[in-house]
N, CA, C and O atoms as a Tinker XYZ file with bonds, in Angstrom:
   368  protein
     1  N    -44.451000   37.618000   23.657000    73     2
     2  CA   -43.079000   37.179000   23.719000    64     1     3
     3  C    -42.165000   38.218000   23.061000    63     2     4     5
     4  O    -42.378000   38.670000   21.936000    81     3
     5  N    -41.045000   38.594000   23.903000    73     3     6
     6  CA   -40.479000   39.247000   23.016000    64     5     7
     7  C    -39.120000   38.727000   22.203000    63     6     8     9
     8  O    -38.354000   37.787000   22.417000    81     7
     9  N    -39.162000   39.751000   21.180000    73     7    10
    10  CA   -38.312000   39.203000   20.068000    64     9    11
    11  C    -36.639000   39.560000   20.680000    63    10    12    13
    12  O    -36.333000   40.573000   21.310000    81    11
    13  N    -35.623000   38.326000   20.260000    73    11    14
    14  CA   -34.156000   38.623000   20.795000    64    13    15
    15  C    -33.718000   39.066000   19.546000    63    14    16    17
    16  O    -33.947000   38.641000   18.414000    81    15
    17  N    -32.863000   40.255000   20.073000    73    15    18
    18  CA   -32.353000   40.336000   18.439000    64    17    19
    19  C    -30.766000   39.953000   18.513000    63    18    20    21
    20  O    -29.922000   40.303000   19.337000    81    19
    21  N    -30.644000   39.025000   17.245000    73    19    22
    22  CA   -29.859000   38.469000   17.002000    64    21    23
    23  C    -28.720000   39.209000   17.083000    63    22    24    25
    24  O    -28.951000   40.382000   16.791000    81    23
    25  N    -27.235000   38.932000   17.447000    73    23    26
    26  CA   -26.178000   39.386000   17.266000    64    25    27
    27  C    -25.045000   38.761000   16.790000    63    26    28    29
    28  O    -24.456000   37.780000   17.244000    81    27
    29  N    -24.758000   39.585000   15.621000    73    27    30
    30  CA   -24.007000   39.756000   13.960000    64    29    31
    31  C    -22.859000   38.706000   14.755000    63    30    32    33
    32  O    -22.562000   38.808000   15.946000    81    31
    33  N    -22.329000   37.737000   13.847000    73    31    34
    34  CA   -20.645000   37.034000   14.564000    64    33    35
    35  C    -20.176000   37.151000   13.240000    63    34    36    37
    36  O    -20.809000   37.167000   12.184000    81    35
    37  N    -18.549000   37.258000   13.537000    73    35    38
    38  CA   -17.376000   37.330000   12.871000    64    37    39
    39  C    -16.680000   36.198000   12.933000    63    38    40    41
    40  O    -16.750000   35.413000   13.879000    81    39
    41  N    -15.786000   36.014000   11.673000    73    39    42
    42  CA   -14.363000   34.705000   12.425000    64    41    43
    43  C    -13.306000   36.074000   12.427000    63    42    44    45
    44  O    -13.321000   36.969000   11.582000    81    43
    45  N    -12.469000   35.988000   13.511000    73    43    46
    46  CA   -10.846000   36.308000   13.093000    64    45    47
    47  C    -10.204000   35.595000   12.451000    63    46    48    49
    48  O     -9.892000   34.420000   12.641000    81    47
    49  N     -9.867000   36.600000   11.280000    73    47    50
    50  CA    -8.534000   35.733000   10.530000    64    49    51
    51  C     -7.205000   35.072000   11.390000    63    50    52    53
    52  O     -6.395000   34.243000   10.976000    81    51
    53  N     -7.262000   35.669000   12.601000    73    51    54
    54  CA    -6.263000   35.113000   13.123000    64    53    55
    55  C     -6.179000   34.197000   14.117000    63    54    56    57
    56  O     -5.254000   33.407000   14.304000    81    55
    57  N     -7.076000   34.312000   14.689000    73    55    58
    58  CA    -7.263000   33.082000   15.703000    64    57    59
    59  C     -8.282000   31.704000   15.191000    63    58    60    61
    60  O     -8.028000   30.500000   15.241000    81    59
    61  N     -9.636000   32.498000   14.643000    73    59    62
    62  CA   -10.411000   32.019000   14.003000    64    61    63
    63  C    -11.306000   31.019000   15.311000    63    62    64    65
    64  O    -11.365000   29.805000   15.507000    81    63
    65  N    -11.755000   31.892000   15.835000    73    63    66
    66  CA   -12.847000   32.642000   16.493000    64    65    67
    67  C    -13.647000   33.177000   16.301000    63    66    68    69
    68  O    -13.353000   34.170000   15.636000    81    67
    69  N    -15.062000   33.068000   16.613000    73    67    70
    70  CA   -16.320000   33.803000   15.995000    64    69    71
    71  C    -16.836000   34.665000   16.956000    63    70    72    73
    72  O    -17.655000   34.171000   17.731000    81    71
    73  N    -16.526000   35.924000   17.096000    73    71    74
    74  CA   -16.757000   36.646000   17.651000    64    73    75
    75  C    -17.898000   37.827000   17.315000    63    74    76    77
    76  O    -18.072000   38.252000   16.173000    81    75
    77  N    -18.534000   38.222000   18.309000    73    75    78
    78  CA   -19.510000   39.162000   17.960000    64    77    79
    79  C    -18.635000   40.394000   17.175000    63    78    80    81
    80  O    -17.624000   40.907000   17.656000    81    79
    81  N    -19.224000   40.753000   15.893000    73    79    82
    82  CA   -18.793000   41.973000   15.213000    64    81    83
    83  C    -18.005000   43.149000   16.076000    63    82    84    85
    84  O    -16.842000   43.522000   15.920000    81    83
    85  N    -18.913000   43.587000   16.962000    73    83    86
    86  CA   -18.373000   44.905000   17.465000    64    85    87
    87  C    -17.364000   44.528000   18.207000    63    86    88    89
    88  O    -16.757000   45.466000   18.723000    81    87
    89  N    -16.829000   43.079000   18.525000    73    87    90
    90  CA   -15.528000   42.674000   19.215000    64    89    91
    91  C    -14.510000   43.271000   18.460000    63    90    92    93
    92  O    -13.695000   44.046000   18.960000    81    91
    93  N    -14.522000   42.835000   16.880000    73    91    94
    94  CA   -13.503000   42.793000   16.139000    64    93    95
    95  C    -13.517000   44.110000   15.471000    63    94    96    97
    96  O    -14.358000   45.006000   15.537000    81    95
    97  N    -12.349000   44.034000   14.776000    73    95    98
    98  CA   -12.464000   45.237000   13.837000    64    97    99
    99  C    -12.196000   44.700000   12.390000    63    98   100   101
   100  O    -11.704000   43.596000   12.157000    81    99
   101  N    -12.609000   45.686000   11.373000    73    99   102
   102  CA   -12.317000   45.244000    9.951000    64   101   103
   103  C    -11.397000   45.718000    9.588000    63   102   104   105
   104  O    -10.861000   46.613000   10.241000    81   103
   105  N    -10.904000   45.279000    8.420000    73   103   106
   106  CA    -9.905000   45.510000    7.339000    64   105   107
   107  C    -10.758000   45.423000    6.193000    63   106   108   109
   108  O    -11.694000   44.645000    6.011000    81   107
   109  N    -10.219000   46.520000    5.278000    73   107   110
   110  CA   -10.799000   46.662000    4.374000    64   109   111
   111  C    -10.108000   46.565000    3.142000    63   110   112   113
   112  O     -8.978000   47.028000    3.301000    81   111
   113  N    -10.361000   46.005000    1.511000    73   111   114
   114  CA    -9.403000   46.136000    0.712000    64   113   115
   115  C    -10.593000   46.791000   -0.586000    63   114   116   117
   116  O    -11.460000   46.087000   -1.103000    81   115
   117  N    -10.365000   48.233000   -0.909000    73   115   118
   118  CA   -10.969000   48.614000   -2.062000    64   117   119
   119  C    -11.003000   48.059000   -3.048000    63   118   120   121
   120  O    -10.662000   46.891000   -3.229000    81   119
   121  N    -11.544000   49.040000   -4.071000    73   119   122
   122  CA   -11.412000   49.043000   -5.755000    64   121   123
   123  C    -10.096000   49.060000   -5.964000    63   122   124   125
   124  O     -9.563000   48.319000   -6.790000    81   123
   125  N     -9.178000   50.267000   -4.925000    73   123   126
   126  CA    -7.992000   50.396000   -5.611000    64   125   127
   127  C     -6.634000   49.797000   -5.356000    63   126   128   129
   128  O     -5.464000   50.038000   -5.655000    81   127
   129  N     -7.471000   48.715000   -4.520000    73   127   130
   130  CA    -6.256000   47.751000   -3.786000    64   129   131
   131  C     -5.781000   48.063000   -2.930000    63   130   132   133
   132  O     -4.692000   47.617000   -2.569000    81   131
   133  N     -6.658000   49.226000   -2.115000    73   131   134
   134  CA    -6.097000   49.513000   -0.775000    64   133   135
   135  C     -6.369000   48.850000    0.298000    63   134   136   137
   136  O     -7.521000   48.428000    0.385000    81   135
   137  N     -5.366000   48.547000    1.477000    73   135   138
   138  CA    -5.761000   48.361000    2.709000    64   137   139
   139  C     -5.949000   48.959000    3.324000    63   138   140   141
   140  O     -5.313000   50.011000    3.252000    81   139
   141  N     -7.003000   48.800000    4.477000    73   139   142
   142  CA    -7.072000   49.600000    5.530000    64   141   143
   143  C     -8.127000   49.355000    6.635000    63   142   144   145
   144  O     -9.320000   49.105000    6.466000    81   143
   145  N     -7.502000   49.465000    7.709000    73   143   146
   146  CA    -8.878000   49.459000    9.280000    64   145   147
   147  C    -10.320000   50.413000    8.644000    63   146   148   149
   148  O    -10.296000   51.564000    8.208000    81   147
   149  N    -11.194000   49.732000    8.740000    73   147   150
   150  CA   -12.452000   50.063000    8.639000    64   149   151
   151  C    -13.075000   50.929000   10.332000    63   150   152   153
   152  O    -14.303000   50.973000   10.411000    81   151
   153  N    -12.671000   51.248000   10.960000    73   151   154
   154  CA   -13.273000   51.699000   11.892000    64   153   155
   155  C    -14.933000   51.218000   11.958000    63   154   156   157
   156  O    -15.306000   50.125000   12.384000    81   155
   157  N    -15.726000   52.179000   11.494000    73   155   158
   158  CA   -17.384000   52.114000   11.370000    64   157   159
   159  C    -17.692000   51.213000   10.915000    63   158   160   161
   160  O    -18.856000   50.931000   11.200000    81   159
   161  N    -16.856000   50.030000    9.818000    73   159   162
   162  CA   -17.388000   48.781000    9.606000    64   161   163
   163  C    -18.109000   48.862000    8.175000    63   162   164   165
   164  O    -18.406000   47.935000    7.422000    81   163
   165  N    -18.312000   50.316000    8.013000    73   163   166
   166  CA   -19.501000   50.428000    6.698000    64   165   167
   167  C    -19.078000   50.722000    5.540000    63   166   168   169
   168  O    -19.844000   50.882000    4.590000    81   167
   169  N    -17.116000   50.894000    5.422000    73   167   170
   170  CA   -16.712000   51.145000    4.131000    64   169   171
   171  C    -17.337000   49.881000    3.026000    63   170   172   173
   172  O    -17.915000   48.799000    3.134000    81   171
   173  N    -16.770000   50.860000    1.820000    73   171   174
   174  CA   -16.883000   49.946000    0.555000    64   173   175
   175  C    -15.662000   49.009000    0.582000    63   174   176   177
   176  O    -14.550000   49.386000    0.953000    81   175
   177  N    -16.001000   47.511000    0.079000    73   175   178
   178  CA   -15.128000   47.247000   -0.636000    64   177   179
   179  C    -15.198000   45.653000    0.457000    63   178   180   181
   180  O    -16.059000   45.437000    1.309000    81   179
   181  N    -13.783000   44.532000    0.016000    73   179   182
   182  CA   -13.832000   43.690000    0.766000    64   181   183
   183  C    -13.374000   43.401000    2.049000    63   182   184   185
   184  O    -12.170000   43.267000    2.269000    81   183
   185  N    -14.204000   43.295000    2.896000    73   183   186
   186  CA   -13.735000   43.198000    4.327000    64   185   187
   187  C    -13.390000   41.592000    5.072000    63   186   188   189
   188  O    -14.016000   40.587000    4.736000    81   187
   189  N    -12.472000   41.584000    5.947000    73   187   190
   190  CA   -11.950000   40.688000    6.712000    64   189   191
   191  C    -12.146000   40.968000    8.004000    63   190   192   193
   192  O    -12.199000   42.183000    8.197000    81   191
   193  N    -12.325000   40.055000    9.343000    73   191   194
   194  CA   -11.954000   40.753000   10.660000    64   193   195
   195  C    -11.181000   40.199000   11.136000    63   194   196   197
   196  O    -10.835000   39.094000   10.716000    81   195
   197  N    -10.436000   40.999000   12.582000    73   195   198
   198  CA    -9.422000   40.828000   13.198000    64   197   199
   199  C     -9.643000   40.956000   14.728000    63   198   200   201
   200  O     -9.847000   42.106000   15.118000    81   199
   201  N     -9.638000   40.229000   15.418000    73   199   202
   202  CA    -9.619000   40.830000   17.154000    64   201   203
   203  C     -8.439000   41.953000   16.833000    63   202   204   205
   204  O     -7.510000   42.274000   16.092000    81   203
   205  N     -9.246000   42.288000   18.013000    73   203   206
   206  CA    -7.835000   44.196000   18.218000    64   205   207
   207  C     -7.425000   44.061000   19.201000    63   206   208   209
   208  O     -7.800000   44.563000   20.261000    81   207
   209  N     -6.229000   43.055000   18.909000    73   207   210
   210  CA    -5.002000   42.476000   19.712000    64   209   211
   211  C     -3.556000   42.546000   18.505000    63   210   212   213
   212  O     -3.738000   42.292000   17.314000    81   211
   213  N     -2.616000   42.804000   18.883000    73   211   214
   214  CA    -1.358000   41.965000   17.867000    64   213   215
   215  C     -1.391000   41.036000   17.636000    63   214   216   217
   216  O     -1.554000   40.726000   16.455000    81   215
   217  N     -1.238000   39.942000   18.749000    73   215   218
   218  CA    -1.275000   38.534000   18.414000    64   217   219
   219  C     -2.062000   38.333000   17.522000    63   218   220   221
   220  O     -1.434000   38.048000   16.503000    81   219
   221  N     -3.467000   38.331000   17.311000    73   219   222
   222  CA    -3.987000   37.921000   16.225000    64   221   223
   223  C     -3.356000   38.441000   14.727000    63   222   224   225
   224  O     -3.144000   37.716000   13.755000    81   223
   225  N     -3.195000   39.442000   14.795000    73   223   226
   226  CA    -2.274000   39.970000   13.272000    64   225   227
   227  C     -1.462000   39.760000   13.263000    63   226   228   229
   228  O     -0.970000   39.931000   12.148000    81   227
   229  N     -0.615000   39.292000   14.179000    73   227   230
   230  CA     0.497000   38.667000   14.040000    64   229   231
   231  C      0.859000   36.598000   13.609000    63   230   232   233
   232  O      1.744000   35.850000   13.194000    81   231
   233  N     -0.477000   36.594000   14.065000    73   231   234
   234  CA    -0.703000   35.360000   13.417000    64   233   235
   235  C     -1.404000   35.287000   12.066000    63   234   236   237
   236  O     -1.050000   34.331000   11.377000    81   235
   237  N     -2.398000   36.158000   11.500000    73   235   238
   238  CA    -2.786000   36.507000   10.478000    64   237   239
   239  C     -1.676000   36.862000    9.608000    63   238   240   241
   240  O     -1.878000   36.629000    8.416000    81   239
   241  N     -0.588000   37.355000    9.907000    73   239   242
   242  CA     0.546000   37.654000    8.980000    64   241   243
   243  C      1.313000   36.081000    8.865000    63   242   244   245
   244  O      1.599000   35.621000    7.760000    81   243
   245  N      1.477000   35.653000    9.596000    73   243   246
   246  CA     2.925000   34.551000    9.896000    64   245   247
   247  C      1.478000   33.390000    8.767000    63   246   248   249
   248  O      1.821000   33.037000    7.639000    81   247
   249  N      0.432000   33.094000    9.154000    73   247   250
   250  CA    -0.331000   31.948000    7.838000    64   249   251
   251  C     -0.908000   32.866000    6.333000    63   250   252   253
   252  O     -1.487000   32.382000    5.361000    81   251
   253  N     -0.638000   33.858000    6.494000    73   251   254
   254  CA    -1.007000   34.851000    5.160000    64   253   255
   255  C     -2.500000   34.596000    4.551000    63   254   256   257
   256  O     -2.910000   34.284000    3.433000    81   255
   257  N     -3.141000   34.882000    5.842000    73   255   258
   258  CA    -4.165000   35.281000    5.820000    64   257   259
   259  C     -4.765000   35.939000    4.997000    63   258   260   261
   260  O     -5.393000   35.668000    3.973000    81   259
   261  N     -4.449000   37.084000    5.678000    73   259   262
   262  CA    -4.643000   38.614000    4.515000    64   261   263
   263  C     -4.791000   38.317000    3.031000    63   262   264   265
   264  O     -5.772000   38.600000    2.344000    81   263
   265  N     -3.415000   37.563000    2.539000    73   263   266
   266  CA    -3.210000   37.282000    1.434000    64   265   267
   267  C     -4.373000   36.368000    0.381000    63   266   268   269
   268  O     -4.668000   36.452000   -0.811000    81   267
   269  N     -4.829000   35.470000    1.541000    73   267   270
   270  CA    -5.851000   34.617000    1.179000    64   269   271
   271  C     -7.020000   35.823000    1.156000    63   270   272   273
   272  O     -7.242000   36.345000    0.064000    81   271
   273  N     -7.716000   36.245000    2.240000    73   271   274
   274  CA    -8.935000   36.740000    2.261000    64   273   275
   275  C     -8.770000   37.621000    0.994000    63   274   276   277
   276  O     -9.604000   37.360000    0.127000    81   275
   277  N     -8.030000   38.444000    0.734000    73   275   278
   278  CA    -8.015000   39.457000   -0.315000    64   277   279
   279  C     -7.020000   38.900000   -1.648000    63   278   280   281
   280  O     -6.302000   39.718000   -2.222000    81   279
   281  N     -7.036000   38.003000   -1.915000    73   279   282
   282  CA    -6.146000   36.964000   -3.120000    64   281   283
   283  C     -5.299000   38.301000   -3.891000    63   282   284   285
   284  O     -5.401000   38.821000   -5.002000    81   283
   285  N     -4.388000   38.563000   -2.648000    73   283   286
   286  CA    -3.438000   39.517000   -3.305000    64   285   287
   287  C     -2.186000   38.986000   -2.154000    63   286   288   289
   288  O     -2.264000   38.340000   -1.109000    81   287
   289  N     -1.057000   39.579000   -2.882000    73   287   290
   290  CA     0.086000   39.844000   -2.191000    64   289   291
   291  C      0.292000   40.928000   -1.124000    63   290   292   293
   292  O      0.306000   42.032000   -1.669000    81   291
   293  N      0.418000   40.985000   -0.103000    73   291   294
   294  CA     0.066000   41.994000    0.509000    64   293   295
   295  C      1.708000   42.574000    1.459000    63   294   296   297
   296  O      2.392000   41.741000    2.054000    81   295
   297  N      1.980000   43.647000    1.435000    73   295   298
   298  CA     3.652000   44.487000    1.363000    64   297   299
   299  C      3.418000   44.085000    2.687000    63   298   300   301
   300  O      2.435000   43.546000    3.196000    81   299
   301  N      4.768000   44.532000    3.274000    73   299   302
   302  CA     5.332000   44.488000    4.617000    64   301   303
   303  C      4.736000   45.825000    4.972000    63   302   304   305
   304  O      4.013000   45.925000    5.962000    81   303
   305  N      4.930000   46.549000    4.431000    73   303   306
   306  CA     4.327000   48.372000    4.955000    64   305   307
   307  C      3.001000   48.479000    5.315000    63   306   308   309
   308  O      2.722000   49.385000    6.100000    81   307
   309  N      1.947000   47.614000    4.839000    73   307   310
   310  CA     0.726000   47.543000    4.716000    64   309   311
   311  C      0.415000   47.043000    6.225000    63   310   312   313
   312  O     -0.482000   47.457000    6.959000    81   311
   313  N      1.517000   45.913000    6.540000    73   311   314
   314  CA     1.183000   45.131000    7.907000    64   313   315
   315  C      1.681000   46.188000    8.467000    63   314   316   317
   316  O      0.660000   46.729000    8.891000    81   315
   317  N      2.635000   46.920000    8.788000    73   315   318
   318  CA     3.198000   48.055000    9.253000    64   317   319
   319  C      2.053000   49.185000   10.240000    63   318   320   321
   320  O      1.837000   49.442000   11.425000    81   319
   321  N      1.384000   49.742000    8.436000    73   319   322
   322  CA     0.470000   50.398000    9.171000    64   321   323
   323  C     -0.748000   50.061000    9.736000    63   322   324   325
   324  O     -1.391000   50.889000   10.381000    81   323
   325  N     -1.168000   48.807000    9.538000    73   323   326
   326  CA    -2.396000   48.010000   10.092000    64   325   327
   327  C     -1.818000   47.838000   11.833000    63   326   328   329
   328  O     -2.569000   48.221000   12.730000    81   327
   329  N     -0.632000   47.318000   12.123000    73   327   330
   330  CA    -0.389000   47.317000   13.289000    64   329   331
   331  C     -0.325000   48.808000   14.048000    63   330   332   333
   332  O     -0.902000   48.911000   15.130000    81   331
   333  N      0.398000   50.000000   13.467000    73   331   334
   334  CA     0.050000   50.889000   13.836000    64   333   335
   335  C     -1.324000   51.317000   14.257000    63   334   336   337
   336  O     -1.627000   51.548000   15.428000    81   335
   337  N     -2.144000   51.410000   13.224000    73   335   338
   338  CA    -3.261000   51.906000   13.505000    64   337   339
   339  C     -4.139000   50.904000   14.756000    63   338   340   341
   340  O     -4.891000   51.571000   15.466000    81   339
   341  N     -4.095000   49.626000   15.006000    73   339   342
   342  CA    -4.155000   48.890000   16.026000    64   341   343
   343  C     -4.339000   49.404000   17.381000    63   342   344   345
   344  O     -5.347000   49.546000   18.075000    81   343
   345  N     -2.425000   49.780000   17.682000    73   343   346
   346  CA    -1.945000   50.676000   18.667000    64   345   347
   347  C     -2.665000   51.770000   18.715000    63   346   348   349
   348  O     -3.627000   51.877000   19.476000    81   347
   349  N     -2.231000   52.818000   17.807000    73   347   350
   350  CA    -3.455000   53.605000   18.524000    64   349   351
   351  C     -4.951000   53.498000   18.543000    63   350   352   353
   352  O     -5.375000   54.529000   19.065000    81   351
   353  N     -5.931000   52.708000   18.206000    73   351   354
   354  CA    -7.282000   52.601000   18.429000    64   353   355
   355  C     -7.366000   51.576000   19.753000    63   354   356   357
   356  O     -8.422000   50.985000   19.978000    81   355
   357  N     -6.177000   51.396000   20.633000    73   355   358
   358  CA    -6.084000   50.482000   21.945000    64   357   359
   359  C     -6.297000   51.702000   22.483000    63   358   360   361
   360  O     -7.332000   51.873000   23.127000    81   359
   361  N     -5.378000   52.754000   22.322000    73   359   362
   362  CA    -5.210000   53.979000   23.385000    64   361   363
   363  C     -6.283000   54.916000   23.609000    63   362   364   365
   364  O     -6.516000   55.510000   24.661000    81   363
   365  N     -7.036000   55.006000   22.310000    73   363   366
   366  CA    -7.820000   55.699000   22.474000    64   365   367
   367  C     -9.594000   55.507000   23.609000    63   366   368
   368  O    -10.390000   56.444000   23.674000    81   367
């Protein structure tokens, strides 16, 4: 018999949906209180996921999500460049 190998699920913070990992993408919040898209998934530090859509971060922003997963306050600039970086990892 062969063995299935299991595949990893996520919730989106924003829809909250459990989606297979490689659907979503991470966010990451360091040691130094940084945010940021995890691309590879394998940074340090605490991670959240997101479908890689707006809408979902845009709903992740409007219930303060973010804020919860990472029990911080989190800037307007931060959502800024998280949506940026979004956009371009669509295009690419």
């Amino acid at each position: 018999m062969a063995k299935i190998k299991k595949v990893p699920m996520r919730k989106c913070i924003g829809c909250n949906e459990n989606k297979p990992k490689k659907e979503l993408i991470r966010v990451v919040k360091n040691k130094d209180g940084e945010i940021f898209l995890d691309e590879t998934g394998r940074k340090n530090g605490r991670g959240a996921y997101i479908c890689f859509n707006n809408e979902c971060l845009e709903k992740a922003i409007k219930s303060k999500a973010l804020n919860r997963a990472f029990e911080m306050q989190i800037e307007n600039t931060t959502y800024d460049e998280l949506r940026e970086s979004i956009n371009l990892l669509k295009k690419q």
